[in-house]
C-alpha positions in Angstrom: -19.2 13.3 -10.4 -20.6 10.2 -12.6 -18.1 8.1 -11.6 -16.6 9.8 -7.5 -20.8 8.7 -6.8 -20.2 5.2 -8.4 -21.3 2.3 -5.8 -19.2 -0.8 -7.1 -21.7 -3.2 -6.0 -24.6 -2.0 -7.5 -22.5 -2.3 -10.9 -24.3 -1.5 -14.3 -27.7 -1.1 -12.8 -26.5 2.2 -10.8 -24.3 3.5 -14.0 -27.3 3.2 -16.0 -29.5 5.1 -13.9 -26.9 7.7 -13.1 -26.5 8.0 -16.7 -30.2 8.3 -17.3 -29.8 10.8 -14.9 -27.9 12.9 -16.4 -30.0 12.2 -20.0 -32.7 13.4 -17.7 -31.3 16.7 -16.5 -29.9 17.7 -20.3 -33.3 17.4 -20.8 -34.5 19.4 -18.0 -32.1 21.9 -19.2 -33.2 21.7 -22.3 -36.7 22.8 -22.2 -35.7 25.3 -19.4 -33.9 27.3 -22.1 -37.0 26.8 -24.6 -39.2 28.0 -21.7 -36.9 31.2 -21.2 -37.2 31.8 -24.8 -41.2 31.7 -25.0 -41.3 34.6 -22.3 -37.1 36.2 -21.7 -37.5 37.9 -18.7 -35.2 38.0 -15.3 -38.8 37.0 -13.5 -39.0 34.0 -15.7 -35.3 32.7 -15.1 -35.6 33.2 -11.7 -38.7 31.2 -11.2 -37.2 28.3 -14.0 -33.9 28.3 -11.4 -36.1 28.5 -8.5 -38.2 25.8 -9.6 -35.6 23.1 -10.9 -33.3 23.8 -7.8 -36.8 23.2 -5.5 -37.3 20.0 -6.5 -33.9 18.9 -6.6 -33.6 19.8 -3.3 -36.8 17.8 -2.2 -35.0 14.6 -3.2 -31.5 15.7 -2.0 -33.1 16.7 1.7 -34.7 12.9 1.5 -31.1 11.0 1.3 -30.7 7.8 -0.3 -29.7 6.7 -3.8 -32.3 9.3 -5.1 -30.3 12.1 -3.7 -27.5 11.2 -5.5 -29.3 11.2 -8.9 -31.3 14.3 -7.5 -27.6 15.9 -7.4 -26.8 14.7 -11.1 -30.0 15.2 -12.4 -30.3 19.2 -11.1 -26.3 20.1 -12.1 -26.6 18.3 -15.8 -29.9 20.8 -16.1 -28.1 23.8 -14.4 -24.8 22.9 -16.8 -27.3 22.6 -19.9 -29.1 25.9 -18.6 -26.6 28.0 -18.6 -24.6 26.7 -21.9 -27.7 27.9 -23.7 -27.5 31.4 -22.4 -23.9 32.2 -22.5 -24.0 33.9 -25.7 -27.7 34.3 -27.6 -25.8 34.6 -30.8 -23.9 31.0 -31.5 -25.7 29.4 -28.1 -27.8 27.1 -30.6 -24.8 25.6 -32.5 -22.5 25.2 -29.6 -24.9 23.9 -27.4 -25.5 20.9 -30.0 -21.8 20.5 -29.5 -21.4 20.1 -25.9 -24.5 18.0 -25.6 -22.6 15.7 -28.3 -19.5 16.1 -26.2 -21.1 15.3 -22.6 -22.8 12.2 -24.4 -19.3 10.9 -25.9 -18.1 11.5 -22.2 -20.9 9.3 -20.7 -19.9 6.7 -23.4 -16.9 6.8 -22.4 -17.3 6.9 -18.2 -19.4 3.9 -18.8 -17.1 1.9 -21.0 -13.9 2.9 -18.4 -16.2 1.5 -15.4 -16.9 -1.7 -17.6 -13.6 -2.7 -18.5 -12.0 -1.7 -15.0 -14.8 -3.3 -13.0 -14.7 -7.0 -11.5 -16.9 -9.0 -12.9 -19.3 -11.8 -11.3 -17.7 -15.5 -12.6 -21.3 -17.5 -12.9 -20.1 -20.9 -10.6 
């Protein structure tokens, strides 16, 4: 999704934010999880769901470039989320792992679009 949403000539300035984006939303995700664990109950998950999907959807409904980090931003978080709760008893080490491995993939997006990207020739 990083790179289908990728407008070529906004370059490195839109990579970067989408990327922050995505930093963003593993964050999101993040303390989502830590939240669940403070009070685990199906109320609580529902309302951290509710909430995160809420305002995502504010900035989706608005259109525009925020809509498209809106959309990163809200599935990174929902991704992260629900990592963390797959299984309660190895969650903590494997979630350290994927979070390693989506940040070796955003290296890696970003590096792909820099190499295979024209560049500006200063006159």
């Amino acid at each position: 999704m990083l790179v289908a949403t990728l407008d070529v000539t906004q370059g490195t300035v839109q990579g970067l934010a989408m990327v922050l984006g995505k930093l963003f939303g593993g964050f999101v995700g993040f303390v989502a999880y830590f939240l669940l664990g403070i009070a685990p109950s199906l109320l609580v998950l529902a309302l951290i769901t509710f909430l995160i999907a809420t305002i995502a959807a504010e900035f989706i409904s608005r259109g525009g470039t925020a809509a498209v980090l809106a959309l990163l931003t809200c599935n990174q978080a929902m991704v992260i989320f629900s990592m963390a709760l797959a299984n309660p008893d190895s969650s903590g080490g494997i979630w350290f792992t994927r979070l390693f491995q989506f940040f070796l993939a955003w290296l890696f997006a970003i590096g792909m679009m820099w190499l295979a990207m024209p560049r500006k020739r200063p006159s």
